[in-house]
N, C-alpha and C positions, 0 to 999 in steps of 0.2 A: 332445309334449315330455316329459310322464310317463313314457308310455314306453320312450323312453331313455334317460331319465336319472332312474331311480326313486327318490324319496324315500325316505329313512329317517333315524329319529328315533331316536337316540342320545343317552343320556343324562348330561349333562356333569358330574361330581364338582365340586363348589364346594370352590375351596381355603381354609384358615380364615383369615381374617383377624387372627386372634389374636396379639399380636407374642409370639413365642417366647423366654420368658426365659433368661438364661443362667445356672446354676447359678454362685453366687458368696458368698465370706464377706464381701465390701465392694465396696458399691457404688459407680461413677463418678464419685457424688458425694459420695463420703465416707464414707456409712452404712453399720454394722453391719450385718451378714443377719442377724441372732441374737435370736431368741426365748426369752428365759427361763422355759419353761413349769414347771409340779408343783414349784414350790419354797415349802418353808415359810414361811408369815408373807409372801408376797413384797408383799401389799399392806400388810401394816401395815412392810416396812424404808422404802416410800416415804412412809405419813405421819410417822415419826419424824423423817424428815429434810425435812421439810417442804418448808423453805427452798428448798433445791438441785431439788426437783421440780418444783417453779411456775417457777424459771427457765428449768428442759429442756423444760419443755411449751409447747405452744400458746399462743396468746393467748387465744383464743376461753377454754380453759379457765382461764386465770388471771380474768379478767375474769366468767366464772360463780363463779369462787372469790371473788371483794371480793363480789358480789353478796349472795350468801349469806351472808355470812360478817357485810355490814353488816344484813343482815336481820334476822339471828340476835340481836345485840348490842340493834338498836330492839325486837325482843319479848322480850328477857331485861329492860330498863330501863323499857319500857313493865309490864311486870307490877310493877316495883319501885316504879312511881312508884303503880299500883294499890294494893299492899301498905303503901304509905305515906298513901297515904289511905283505906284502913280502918282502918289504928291509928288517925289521927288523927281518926276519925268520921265522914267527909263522908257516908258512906252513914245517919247518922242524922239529920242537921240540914241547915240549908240555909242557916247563916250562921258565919261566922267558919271558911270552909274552908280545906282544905290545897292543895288543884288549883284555881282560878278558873275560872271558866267551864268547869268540866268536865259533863260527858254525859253519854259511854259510854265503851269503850273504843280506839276511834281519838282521842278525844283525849286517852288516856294514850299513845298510839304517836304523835300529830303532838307531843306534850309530847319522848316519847325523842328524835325525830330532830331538835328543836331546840335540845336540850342535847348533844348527841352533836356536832352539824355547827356548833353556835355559832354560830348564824342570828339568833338575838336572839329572845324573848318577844312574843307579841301580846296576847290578852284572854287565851289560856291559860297561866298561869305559877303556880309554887309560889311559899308566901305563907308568915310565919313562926309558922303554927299547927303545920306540919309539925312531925312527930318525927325524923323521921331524912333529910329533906331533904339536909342536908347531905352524912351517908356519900353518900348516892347522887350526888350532885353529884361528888367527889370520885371515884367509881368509873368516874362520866360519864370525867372527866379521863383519866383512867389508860386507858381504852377507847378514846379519840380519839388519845391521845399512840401504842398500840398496834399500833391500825388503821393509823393514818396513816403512822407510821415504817416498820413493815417494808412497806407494800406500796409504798410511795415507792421503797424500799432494792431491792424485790423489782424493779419499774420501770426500775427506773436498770441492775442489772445486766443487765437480759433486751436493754436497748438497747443498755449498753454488749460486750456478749457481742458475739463475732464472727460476723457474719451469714453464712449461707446462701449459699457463692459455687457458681460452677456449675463445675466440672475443669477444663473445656476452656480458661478464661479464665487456668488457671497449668499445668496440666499437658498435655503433649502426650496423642494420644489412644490411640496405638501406641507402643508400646518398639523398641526395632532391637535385631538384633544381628548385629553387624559385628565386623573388626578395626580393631584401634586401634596402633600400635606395632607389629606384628605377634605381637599377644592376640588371642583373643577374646572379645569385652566384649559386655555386658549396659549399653545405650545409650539413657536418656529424657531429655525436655527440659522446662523451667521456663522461665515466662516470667511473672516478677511484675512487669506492665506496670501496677501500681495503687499500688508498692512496698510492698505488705504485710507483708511481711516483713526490710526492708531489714537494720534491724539485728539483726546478731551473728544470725544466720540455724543454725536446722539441720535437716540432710538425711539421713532413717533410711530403709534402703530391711531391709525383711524378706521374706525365704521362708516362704511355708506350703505345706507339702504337703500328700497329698488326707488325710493320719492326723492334720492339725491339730499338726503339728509346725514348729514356728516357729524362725527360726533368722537372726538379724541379717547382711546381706551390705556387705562393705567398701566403700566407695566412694570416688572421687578426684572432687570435684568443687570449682569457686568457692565461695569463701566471701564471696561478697558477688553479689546477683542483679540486679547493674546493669543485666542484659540476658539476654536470653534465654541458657539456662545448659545445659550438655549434664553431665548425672549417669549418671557412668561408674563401671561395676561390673567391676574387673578377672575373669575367670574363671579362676581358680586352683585347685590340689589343696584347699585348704579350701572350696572354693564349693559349694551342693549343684548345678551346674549343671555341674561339671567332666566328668562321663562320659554327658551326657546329648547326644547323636546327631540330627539335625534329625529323622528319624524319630521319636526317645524323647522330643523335646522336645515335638514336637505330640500323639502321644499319653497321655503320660500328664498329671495333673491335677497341677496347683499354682499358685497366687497370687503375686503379689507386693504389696507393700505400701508405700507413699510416702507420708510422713508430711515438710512442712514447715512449723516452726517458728520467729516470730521476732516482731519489732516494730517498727510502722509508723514512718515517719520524719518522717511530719505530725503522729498523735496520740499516737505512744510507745503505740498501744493491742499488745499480746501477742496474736497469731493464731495459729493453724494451721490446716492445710489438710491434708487426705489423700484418695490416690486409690490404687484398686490395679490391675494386669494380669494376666488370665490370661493362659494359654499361650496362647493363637487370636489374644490381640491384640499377642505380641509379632511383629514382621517379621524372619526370616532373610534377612540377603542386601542388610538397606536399608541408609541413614546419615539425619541431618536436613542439610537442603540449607543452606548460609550463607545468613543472612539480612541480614548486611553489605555496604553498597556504598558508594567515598567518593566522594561528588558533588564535584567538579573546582569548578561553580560556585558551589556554596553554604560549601563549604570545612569539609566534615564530614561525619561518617561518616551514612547512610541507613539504616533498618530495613526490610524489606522488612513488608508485611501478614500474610504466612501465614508466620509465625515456624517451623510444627510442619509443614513440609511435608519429605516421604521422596523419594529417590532411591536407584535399584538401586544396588549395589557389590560386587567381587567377592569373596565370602566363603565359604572352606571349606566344602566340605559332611559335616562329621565334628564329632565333638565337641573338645573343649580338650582332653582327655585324649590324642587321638589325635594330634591335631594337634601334641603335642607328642613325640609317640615317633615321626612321620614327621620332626622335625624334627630328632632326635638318630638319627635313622636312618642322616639326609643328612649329619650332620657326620662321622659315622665313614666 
């Protein structure tokens, strides 16, 4: 069998498994691509503005931030409550002292974090031999009123902020571009099935080109997202999309940009949401399929499940530009 059918061992190229990213300035699900590298001060503009940083960040790192932050406060009061009893002598006598039952110094730090957290006194408590007991007492105050407020404040916003939605759950995943009227339009779909945005809703769609040139594009769409919504982009001589050829579309680079804004109709909470499309994922040629059907027996209208599903359609294969000089071609 060797013989006639002689082995040979050839060597297979392993392809990478690596998922291949797509060059973009805004992510699927919202985010920035943009790195602020070599800029002056750029960590000290974020601790000035403290506040607004702890909100943008992580949890993990807010949560290192109290940490520290109340660590810091029990060994700044812990040395004061030390510094208060060497004025007051405890380190020379052993009667009529300022700290009770004091030691060493973990029981000036278990002293700070029970005036700090107002857990109440046990055997170790300040007595009124102290000298300056009280400012500290008072600074105790001011440190706890500090603490407590803004990270409560800092809390409250990180929750209330609008959480992490995933695209696909408001924005289609592809753009089309069809005719509409007999245009041709620049065609994406919304579907705030959560109503996030119900009220007084708005819809900013933008151009970036590959030189970072940004440029607002018109839109005719619903002004209320009761249902899955089709955001329609007329292609007109002010579009930057006017002379651009199903050839010139796919090759050269540019973005688009979907930003929607509004407020929930349960918590009145202000959201937005943005996604962007390059050129690869907009479809020449498609539409979004109706997603309406009126059930006879239930005696109303039906939503279909896949709200962002494509069907072919027949659509020039030339630009807006063209398609309008064949069409005053025809009328002469």
């Amino acid at each position: 069998m060797s013989e006639n059918f002689p082995l040979v061992l050839k060597k297979i190229e392993k392809k990478s498994l690596r998922k291949i990213k797509i060059r973009r300035l805004m992510s699927k699900t919202g985010h920035i691509n943009l790195d602020q590298t070599h800029l002056p001060s750029k960590y000290l503009r974020f601790t000035k503005d403290l506040a607004t940083t702890l909100v943008q960040v992580r949890w993990r790192w807010v949560t290192l931030f109290v940490t520290l932050s109340n660590a810091f406060f029990y060994l700044i009061f812990a040395g004061l409550w030390m510094l208060d009893a060497w004025l007051s002598g405890d380190f020379a006598k052993t009667q009529d002292l300022c700290i009770q039952s004091n030691k060493h110094f973990t029981s000036y730090l278990l002293l700070s974090i029970e005036s700090i957290t107002t857990t109440g006194y046990g055997y170790l408590y300040p007595s009124d031999h102290c000298k300056i007991a009280w400012i500290i007492l008072t600074l105790n105050t001011f440190a706890m009123i500090l603490l407590d407020g803004a990270f409560t404040s800092i809390v409250i916003l990180k929750i209330c902020k609008p959480l992490k939605r995933e695209f696909d759950s408001i924005f289609s995943r592809n753009a089309v571009l069809s005719l509409r009227n007999g245009k041709l339009c620049l065609i994406l779909r919304i579907s705030d099935h959560l109503n996030k945005h119900l009220i007084s809703p708005e819809i900013k769609l933008y151009f970036v080109s590959d030189n970072f040139e940004l440029q607002e594009l018109e839109i005719h769409s619903d002004t209320m997202l009761l249902w899955p919504s089709d955001i329609v982009h007329e292609i007109g001589e002010e579009s930057p999309l006017w002379a651009l050829s199903p050839r010139d579309f796919f090759q050269n680079r540019f973005e688009i940009f979907v930003t929607v804004s509004g407020s929930s109709l349960i918590t009145n909470q202000f959201a937005t949401s943005q996604t962007s499309y390059i050129n690869e994922e907009i479809r020449w040629g498609f539409r979004f399929k109706s997603c309406f059907e009126y059930d006879q027996k239930l005696q109303r209208y039906v939503m279909s499940g896949d709200v962002f599903k494509l069907e072919p359609c027949d659509t020039p294969l030339c630009s807006a530009k063209k398609l309008k000089e064949i069409k005053n071609g025809l009328g002469k």
